[in-house]
C-alpha positions in Angstrom: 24.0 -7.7 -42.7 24.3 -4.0 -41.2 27.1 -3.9 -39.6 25.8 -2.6 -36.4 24.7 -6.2 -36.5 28.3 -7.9 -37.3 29.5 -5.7 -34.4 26.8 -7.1 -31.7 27.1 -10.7 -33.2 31.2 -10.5 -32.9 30.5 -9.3 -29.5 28.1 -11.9 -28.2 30.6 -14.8 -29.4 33.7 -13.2 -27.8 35.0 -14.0 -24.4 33.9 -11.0 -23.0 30.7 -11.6 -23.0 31.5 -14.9 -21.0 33.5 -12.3 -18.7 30.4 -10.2 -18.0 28.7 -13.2 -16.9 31.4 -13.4 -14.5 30.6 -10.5 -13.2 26.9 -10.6 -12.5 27.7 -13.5 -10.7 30.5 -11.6 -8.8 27.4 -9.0 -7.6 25.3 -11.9 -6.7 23.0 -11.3 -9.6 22.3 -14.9 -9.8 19.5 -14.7 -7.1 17.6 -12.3 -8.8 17.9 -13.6 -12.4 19.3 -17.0 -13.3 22.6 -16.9 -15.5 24.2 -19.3 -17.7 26.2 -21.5 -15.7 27.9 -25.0 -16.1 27.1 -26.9 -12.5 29.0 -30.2 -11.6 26.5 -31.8 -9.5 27.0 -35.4 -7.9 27.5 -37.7 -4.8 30.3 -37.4 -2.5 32.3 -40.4 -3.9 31.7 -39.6 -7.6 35.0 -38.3 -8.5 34.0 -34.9 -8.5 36.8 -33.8 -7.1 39.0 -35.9 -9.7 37.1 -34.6 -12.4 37.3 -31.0 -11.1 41.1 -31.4 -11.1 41.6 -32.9 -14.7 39.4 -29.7 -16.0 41.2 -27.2 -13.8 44.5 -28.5 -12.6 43.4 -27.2 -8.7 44.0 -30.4 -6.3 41.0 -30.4 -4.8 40.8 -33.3 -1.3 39.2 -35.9 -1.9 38.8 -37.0 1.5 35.5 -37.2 2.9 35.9 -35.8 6.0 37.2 -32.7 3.8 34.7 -32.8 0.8 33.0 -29.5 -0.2 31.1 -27.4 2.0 30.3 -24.9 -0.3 29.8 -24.0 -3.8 33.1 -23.2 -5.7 33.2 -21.0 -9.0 36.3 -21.7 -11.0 37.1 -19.6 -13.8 40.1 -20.1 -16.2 40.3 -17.1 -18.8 43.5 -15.9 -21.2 44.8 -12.8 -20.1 48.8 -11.5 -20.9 50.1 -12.3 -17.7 49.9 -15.6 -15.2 48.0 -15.4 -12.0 45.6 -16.8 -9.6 43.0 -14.8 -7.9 41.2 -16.1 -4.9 38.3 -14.8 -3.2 35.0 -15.5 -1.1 31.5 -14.0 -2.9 29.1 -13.7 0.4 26.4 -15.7 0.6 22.8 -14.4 -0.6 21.4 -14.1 3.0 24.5 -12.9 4.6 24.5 -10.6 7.2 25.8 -7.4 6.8 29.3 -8.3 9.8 29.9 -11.4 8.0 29.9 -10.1 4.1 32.4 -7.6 5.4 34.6 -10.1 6.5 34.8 -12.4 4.0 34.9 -10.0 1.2 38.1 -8.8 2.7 39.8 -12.3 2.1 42.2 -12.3 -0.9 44.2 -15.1 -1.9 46.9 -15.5 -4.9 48.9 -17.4 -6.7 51.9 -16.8 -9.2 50.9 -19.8 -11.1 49.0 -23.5 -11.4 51.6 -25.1 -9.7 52.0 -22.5 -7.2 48.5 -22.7 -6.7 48.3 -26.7 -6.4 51.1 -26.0 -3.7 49.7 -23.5 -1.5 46.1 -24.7 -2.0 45.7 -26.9 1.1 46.7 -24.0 3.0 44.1 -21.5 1.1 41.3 -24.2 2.0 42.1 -23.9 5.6 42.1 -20.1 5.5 38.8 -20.3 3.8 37.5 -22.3 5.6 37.9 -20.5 8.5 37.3 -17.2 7.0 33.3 -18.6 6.0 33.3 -20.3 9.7 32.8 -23.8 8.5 33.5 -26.1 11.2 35.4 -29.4 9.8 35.9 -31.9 13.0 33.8 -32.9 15.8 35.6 -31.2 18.6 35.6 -28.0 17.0 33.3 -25.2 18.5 30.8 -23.0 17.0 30.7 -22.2 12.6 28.7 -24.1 10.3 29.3 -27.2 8.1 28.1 -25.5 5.1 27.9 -22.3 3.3 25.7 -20.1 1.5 29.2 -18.1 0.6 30.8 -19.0 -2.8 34.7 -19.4 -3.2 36.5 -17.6 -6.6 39.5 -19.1 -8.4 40.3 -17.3 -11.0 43.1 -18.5 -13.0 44.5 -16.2 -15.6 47.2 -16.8 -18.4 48.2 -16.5 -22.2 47.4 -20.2 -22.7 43.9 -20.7 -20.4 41.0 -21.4 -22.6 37.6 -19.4 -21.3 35.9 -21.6 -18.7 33.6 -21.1 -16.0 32.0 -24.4 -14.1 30.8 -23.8 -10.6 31.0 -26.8 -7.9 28.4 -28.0 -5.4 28.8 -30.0 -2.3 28.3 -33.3 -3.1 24.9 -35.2 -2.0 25.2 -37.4 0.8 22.6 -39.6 2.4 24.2 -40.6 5.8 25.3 -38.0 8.3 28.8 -38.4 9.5 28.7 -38.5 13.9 29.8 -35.6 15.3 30.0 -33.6 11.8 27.1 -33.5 10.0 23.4 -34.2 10.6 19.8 -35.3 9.0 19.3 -31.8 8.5 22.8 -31.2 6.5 21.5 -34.2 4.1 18.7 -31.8 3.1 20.6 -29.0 3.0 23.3 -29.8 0.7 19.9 -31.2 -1.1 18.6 -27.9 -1.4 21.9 -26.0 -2.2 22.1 -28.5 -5.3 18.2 -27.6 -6.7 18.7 -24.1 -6.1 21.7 -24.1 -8.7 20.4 -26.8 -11.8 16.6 -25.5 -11.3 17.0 -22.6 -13.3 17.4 -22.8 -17.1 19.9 -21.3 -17.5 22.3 -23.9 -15.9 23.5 -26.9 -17.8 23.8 -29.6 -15.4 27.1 -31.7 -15.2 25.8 -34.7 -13.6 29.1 -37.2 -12.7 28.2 -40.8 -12.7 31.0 -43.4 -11.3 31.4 -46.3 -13.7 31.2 -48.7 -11.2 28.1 -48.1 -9.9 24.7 -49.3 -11.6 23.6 -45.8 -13.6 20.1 -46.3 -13.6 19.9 -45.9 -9.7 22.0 -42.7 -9.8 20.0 -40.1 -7.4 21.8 -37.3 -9.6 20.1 -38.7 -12.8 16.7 -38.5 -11.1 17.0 -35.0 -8.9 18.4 -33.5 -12.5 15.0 -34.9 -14.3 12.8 -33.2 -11.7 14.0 -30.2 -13.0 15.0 -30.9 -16.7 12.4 -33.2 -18.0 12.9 -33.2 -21.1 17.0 -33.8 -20.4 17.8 -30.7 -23.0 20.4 -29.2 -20.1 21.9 -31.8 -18.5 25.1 -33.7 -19.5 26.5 -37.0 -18.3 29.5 -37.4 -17.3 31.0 -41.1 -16.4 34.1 -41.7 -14.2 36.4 -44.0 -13.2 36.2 -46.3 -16.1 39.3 -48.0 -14.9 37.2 -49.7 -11.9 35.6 -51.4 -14.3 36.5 -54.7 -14.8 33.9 -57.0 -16.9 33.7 -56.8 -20.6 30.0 -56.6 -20.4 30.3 -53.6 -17.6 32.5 -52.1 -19.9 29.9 -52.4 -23.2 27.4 -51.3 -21.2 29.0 -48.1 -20.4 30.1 -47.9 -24.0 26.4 -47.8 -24.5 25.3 -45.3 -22.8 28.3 -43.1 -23.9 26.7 -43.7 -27.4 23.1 -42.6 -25.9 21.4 -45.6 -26.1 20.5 -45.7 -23.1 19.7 -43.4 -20.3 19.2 -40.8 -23.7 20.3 -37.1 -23.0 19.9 -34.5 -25.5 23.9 -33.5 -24.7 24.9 -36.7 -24.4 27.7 -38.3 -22.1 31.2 -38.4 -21.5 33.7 -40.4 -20.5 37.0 -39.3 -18.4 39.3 -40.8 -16.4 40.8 -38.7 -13.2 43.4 -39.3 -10.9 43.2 -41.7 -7.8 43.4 -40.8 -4.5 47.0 -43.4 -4.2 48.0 -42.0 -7.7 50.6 -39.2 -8.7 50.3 -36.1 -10.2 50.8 -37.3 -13.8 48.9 -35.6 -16.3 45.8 -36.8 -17.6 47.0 -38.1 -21.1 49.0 -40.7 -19.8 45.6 -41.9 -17.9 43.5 -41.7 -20.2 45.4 -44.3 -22.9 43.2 -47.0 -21.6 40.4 -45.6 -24.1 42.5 -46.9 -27.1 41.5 -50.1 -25.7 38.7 -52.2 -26.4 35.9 -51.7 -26.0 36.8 -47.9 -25.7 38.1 -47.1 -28.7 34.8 -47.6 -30.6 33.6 -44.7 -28.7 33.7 -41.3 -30.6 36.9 -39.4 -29.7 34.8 -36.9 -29.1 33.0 -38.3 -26.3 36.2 -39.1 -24.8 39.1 -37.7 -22.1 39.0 -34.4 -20.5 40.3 -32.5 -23.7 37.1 -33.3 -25.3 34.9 -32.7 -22.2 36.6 -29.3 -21.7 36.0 -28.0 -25.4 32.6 -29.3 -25.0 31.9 -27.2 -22.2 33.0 -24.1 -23.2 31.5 -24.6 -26.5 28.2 -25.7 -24.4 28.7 -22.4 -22.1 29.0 -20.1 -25.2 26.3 -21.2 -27.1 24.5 -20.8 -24.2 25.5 -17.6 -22.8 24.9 -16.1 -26.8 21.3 -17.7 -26.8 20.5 -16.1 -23.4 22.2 -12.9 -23.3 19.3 -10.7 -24.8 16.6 -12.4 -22.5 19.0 -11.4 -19.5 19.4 -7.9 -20.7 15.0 -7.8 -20.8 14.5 -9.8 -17.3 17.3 -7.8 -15.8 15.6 -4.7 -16.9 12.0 -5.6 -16.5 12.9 -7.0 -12.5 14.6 -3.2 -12.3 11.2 -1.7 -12.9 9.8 -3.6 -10.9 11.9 -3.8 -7.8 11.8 0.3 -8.1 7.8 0.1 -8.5 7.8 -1.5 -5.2 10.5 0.7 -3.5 8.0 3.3 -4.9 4.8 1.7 -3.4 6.5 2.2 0.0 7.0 5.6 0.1 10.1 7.9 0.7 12.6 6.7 3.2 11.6 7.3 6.8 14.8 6.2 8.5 16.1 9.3 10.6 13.6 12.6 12.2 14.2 14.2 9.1 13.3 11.9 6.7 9.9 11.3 9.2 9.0 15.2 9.6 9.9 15.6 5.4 7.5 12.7 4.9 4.9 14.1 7.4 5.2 17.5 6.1 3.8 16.3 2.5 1.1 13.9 3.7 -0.4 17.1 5.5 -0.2 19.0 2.4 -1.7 16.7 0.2 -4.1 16.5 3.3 -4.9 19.8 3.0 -4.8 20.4 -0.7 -7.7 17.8 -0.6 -9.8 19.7 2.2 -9.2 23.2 0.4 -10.3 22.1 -3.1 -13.1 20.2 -1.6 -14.4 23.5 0.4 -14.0 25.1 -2.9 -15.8 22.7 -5.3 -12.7 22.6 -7.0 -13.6 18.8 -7.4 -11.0 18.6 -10.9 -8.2 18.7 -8.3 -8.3 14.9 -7.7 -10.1 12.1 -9.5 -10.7 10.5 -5.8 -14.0 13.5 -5.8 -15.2 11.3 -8.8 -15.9 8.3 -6.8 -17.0 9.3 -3.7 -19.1 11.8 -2.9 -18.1 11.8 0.8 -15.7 13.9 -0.1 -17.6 16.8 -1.9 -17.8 19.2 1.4 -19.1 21.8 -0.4 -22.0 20.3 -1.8 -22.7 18.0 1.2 -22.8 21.1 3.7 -24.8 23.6 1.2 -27.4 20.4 0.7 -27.4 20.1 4.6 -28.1 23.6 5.3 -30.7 24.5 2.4 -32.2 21.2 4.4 -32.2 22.5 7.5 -33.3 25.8 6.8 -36.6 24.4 5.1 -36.9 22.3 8.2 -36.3 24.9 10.5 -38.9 27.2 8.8 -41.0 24.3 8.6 -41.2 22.4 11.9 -39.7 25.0 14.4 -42.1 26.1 15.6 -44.2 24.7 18.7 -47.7 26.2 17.6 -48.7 27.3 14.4 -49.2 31.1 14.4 -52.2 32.6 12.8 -52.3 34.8 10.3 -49.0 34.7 9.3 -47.8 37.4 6.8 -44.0 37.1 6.1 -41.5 36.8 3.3 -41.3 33.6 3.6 -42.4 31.0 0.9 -44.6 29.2 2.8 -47.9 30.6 4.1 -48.6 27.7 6.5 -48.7 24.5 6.9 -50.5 22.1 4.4 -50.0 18.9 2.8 -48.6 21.2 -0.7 -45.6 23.0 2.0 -44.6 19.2 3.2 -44.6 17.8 -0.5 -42.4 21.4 -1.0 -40.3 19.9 1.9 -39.5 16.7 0.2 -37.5 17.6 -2.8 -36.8 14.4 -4.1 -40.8 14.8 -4.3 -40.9 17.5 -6.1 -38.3 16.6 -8.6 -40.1 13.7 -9.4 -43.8 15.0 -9.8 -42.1 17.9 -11.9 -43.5 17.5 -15.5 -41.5 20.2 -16.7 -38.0 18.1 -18.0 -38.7 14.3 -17.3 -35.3 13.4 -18.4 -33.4 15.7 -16.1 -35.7 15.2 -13.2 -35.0 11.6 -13.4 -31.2 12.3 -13.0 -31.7 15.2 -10.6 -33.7 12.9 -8.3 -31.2 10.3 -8.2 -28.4 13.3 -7.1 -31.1 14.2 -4.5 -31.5 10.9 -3.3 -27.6 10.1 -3.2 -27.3 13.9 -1.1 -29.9 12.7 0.9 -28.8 9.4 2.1 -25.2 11.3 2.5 -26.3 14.1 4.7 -29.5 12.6 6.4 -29.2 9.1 6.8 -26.0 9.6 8.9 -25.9 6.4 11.6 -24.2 7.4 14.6 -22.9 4.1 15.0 -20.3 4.2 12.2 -19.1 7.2 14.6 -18.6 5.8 18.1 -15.7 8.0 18.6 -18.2 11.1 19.0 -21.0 9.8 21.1 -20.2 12.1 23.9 -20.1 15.1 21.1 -23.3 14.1 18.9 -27.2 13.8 19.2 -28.7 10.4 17.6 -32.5 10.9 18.6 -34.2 13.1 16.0 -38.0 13.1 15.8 -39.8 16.6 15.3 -42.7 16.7 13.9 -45.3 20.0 12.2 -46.5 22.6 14.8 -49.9 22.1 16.4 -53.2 24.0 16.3 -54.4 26.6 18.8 -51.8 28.8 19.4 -54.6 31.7 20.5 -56.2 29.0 23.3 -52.4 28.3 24.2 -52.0 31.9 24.7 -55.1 32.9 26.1 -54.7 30.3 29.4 -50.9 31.3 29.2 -51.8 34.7 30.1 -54.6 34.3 32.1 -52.8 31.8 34.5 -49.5 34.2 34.5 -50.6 37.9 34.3 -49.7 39.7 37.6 -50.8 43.2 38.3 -49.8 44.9 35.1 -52.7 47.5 33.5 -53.6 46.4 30.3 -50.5 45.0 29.0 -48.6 41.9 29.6 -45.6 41.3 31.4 -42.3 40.3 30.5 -42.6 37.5 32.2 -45.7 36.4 29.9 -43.7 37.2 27.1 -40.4 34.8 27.8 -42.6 31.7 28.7 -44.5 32.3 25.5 -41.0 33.0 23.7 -39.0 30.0 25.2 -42.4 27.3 25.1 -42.6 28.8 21.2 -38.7 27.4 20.6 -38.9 24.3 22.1 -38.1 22.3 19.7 -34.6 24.8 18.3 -32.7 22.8 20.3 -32.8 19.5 19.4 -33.3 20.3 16.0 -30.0 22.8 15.6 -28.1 20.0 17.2 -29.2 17.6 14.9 -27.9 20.0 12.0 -24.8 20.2 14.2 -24.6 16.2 14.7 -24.6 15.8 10.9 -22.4 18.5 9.8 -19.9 16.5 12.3 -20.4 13.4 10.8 -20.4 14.7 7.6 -16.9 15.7 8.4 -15.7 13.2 10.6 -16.2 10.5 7.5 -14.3 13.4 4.7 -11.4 13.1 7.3 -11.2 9.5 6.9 -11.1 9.0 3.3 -9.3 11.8 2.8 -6.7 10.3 5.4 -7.2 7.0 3.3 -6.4 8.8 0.2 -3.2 11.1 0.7 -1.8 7.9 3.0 -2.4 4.9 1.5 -0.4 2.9 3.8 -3.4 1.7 6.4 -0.8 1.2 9.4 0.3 4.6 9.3 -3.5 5.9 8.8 -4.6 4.4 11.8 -1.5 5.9 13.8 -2.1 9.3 12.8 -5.7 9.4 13.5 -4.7 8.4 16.9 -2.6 10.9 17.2 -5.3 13.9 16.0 -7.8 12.2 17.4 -8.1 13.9 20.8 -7.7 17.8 19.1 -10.6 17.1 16.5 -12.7 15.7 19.0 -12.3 18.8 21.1 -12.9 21.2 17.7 -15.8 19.4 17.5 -16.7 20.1 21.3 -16.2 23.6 21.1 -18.3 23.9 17.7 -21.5 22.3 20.0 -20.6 24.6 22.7 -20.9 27.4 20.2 -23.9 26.4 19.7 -25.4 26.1 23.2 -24.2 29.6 23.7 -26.3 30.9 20.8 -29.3 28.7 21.8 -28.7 30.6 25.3 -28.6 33.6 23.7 -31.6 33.1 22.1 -34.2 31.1 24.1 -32.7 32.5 27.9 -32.9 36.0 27.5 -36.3 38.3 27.1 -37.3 38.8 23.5 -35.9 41.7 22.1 -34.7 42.7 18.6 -33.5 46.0 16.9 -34.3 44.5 13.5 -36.9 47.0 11.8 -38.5 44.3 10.2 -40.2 43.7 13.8 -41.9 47.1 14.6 -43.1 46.5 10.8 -44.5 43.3 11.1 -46.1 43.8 13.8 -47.9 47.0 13.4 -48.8 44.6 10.0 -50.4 42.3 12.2 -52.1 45.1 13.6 -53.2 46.7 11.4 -54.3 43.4 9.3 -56.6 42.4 12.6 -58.0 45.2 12.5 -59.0 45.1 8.9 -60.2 41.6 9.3 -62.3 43.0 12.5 -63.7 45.7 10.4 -64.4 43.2 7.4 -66.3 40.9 9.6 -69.0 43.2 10.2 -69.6 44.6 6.7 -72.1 43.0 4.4 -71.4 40.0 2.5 -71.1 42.1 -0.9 -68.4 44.8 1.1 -66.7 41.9 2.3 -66.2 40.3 -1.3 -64.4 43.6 -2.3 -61.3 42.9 0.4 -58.9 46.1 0.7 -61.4 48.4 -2.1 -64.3 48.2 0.5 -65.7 51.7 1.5 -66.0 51.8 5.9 -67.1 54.9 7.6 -65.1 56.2 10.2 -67.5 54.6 12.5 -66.8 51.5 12.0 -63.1 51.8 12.2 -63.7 52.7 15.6 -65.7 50.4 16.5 -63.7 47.7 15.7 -62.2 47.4 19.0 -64.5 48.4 21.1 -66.0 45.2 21.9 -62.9 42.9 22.5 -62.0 42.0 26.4 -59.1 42.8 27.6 -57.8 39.3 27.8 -58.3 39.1 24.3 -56.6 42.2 23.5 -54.1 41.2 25.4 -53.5 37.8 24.0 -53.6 39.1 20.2 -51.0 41.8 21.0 -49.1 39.0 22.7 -49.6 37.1 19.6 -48.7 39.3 17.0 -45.4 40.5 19.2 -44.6 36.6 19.9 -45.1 36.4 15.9 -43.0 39.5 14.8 -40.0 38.3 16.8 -40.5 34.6 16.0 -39.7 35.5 12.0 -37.2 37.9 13.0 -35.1 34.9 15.4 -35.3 32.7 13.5 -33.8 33.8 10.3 -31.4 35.3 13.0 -30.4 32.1 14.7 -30.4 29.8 11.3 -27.7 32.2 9.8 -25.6 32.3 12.9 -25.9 28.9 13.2 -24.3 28.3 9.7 -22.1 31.3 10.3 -20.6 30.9 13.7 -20.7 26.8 14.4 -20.5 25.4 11.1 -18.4 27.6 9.0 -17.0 29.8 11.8 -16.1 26.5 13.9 -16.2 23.6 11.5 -15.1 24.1 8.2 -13.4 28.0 7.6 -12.1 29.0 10.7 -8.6 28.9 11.8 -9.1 26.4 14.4 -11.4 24.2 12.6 -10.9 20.5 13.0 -10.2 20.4 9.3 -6.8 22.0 10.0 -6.0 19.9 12.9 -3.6 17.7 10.5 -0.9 20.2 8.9 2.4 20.9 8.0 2.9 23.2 11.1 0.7 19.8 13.5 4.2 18.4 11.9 6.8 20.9 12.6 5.7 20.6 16.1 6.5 16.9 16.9 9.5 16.1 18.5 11.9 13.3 17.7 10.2 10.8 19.6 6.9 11.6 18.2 7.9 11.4 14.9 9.3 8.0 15.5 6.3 7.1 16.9 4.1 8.2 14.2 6.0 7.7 11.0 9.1 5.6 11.9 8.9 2.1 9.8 8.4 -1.2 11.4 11.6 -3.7 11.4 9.9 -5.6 8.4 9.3 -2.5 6.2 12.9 -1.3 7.0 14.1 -4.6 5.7 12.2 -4.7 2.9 13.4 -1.2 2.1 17.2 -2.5 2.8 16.7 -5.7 0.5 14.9 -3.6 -2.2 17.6 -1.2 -2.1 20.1 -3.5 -2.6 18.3 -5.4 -4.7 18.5 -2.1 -6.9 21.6 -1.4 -7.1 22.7 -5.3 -8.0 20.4 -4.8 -11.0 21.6 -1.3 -12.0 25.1 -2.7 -11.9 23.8 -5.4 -14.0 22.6 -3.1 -16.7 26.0 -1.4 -16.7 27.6 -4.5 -17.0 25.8 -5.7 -19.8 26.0 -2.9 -21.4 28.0 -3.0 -25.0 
């Protein structure tokens, strides 16, 4: 065997492993993990007490009215020197004043027998140290307690033992001391400490009661079924007086009856009217018959005792490794959930520190999702509500195409732009629908399958936007949307236009003309740039949630800080819209008027191409066919106005000028709309409502705020508290156990 291995296996049977044990106990590590404990369980008048006192030598009362009223660990151990150490372990669920107060007890002892002659005295200082109230006409305290009482007796001659006591069951309150309620809660106090498998369960059964009804016997089953932990231990023999009570005790010490894997024993305490004798003398009854057939060592405390630290070894060598792996495993996870709540948030600091990184993260998320950095976080990968980038640039290229589309009130004839589209025709709205076009593209069928499902998944994001998931912003956004293509007749339109509002102007329209044809022309701009603006909003409004969900994942907290951003998003958003108003303003309030070349050059194109189409129209068929290569005579050139009224000169100019300005606006207004309201306003700018939530929104809280925003609630601080403490039991458990 290596001897790495000797070492550990020396270790493990040595006393100071036993001694560790000890100690875990001593931090209350016993309700987190069960240790390996002996447990005297048993009713009030089953000698427990005697029992205790043949093991131990400690007097303990064995008057009712002073039994037990809380759990006491006594440890005998060999040490150089003789003393007694006395002291109260707080309860599990002690408050913070009363842990303080009890730890600070200390009691000693020079020796056993100064120690069985001060011990009355210790009780009562105990007693009244845990607040246990022992009479009737005493005020305030408890009966029981949670908290455990420490002997430790040291010496060269003290084999290593640990057993821990337990009140003993009762089933009938005493008047005026304890209650129905006390019945169940010594009950419980006794489950909590032979449930766990750890704990080897001294069950002590009188003699001179019938066994098989023994509540002990049957509470000890519920939780050792198969009876492979718990050990019987008889009493009082002497109160037996019939040879056939007597056999059949000697039975069931033999375990033929009431079979237990460990077995029984049978001892023989002192009486409540007898001295202080020792145990020996006491116990010569069992070279009587029928007692001496028993196995000597099934018999008298001596045997007992070196059973039970035998029993206690063996099983604190068994369990030791799978208490260094629960021990370590419950660490991880205590600190996992101490984890899952986030850094402390006890104190401003702590709350502005916390803040302070939620609002980075915050913003981390909104700059790599303006960017298209979409590697940043693998929260892009699942929902494309956050993608910004792509949503907006979808949106726009939308709404451009729209707007280029639909915009317009009346169709303009003869329209010769840059633009794509030379009118509108059933091809220029299939060219609208791009999820059309991607489909009826016979070009890459495989890649227009999965580049119409992206255009489908970007079109239910940025289109089918329902206001209703939004009713924060129904004072901000517009919900009705329904624009359809220009109408016919725009030369009728102008025509009566003109004639119904020319004044006394020679040959040439009036401003006047020229604004009601400009404004009834962009009718529909406004509705339809609020739309845009309505969605970009939404768009938005829905990233700021989830990325709120994401860099704060604690749903309390989520919904406090939206609460308290709320009001200065909501006004970003109002000052984007009345951005926007001001540009329509701009554009549809004032008179036409552009210095863009691109006017003058259009429409002295429009001109011109009337004029070639007058000229056209009057050639032959076969001068026609040859378009701009015809030969015309100077003639006809100017003849080609000569016969037009003045009305419809007017009107064409009045066209062509309506036209010329309508291209130039329009690309105007689209870009500034993008520019000034959605980037400028919404998503770039330093005020946007993007940058509402940040580490400066932070700095700025006071105290109060912060408290108000990121303090913890009572439960989480107490969770925090328990886990905390919970911790550091555990950590001093690992260094405890440690070789």
């Amino acid at each position: 065997m290596p001897q790495e291995d000797t070492l550990q296996d020396n270790l493990l049977a040595s006393p100071k492993l036993l001694l560790k044990i000890d100690k875990l106990r001593e931090r209350n590590i016993g309700k987190h993990v069960p240790l390996p404990q002996l447990v005297v369980v048993g009713d009030q008048s089953s000698g427990k007490s005697s029992l205790l006192e043949s093991l131990t030598g400690i007097p303990f009362p064995r008057d009712v009215g002073l039994c037990t009223r809380y759990a006491t660990q006594i440890t005998q151990r060999r040490d150089n020197s003789t003393h007694v150490n006395i002291t109260i372990i707080p309860g599990p669920r002690s408050t913070d004043e009363h842990k303080s107060h009890v730890e600070t007890y200390y009691g000693s002892a020079l020796s056993g027998d100064d120690l069985r002659a001060k011990f009355p005295a210790i009780l009562q200082e105990v007693n009244a140290r845990m607040g246990i109230r022992l009479s009737s006409s005493a005020k305030g305290g408890t009966v029981f307690s949670e908290d455990i009482l420490k002997i430790e007796i040291c010496g060269p001659k003290e084999d290593y033992l640990t057993v821990i006591d337990v009140p003993g069951i009762f089933r009938n309150p005493t008047e005026g001391v304890t209650t129905k309620q006390d019945i169940d809660m010594v009950r419980n106090m006794v489950t909590e400490y032979i449930r766990d498998n750890r704990t080897i369960i001294l069950a002590v059964l009188p003699c001179n009661i019938d066994i098989a009804n023994q509540e002990i016997l049957t509470l000890a089953e519920e939780y050792d079924q198969k009876g492979e932990r718990t050990l019987g231990i008889l009493t009082k023999p002497d109160l037996v007086l019939e040879d056939s009570s007597k056999n059949a005790i000697c039975s069931i010490v033999e375990n033929k009856r009431k079979q237990l894997t460990l077995g029984y024993y049978v001892v023989r305490g002192r009486g409540a009217d007898q001295d202080d004798s020792g145990y020996e003398s006491r116990e010569q009854m069992f070279n009587e018959d029928p007692w001496r057939r028993l196995d000597k060592g099934r018999v008298g405390v001596r045997a007992l005792k070196a059973k039970l630290g035998e029993l206690l070894g063996d099983m604190a060598r068994r369990e030791f490794p799978k208490l260094r792996k629960d021990i370590g495993e419950m660490l991880s996870r205590a600190e996992k959930e101490r984890d899952g709540l986030g850094p402390s948030r006890g104190n401003d600091t702590e709350q502005r520190i916390f803040l302070s990184h939620i609002a980075d993260k915050f913003q981390e998320l909104v700059k790599a999702s303006l960017e298209a950095r979409y590697y940043h976080d693998p929260a892009f990968e699942t929902s494309l509500h956050l993608k910004l980038a792509t949503l907006m640039a979808f949106l726009a290229e939308n709404f451009s195409r729209e707007f280029e589309v639909k915009a317009a009130y009346r169709n303009f004839e003869n329209r010769n732009s840059d633009d794509d589209y030379d009118g509108i025709d059933e091809n220029v709205k299939n060219e609208m629908n791009l999820l059309q076009v991607l489909e009826n593209s016979s070009v890459c069928p495989s890649s227009s399958s999965a580049a119409s499902e992206a255009v489908r998944m970007l079109e239910s994001a940025t289109q089918e936007l329902d206001p209703g998931e939004f009713p924060e912003l129904h004072d901000i956004i517009c919900d009705e949307y329904e624009v359809g293509y220009p109408e016919d007749g725009i030369m009728d339109w102008i025509t009566n236009l003109y004639v119904r509002s020319r004044g006394m102007e020679l040959g040439h329209y009036s401003d006047a003309v020229q604004a009601s044809a400009w404004k009834e022309q962009s009718k529909k701009w406004p509705v339809m740039s609020r739309v845009f603006a309505s969605r970009a909003i939404m768009i938005i409004q829905r990233f700021i949630a989830n990325a709120l969900s994401i860099v704060c994942t604690d749903s309390a907290l989520q919904g406090t800080l939206w609460s308290c951003i709320q009001e200065e998003v909501l006004q970003r958003y109002r000052r984007a819209t009345c951005f926007l108003e001001y540009l329509l303003s701009v554009e549809r309030e004032f008179n036409p008027y552009t210095l863009n070349k691109h006017f003058s050059k259009a429409r002295q194109e429009a001109l011109a191409d009337r004029a070639a189409d007058h000229i056209l129209s009057t050639l032959p068929g076969s001068m026609q066919d040859a378009g701009d290569n015809a030969s015309i005579t100077i003639g006809q050139i100017r003849s080609s106005t000569k016969d037009k009224s003045n009305i419809q000169d007017v009107a064409e100019q009045l066209h062509d000028g309506l036209s010329s300005y309508y291209d130039v606006a329009r690309k105007r207004f689209v870009d500034n709309v993008w520019a000034y309201v959605v980037q400028s306003h919404l998503l770039f700018g330093p005020n946007t409502p993007l940058k509402v939530f940040t580490q400066d929104w932070v700095i700025g809280l006071n105290a109060e705020q912060l408290e108000a925003i990121a303090g913890e609630s009572s439960s989480v601080k107490e969770q925090r508290a328990n886990l905390a403490r919970k911790i550091e039991d555990l950590k001093e458990a690992k260094k405890i156990l440690q070789f």
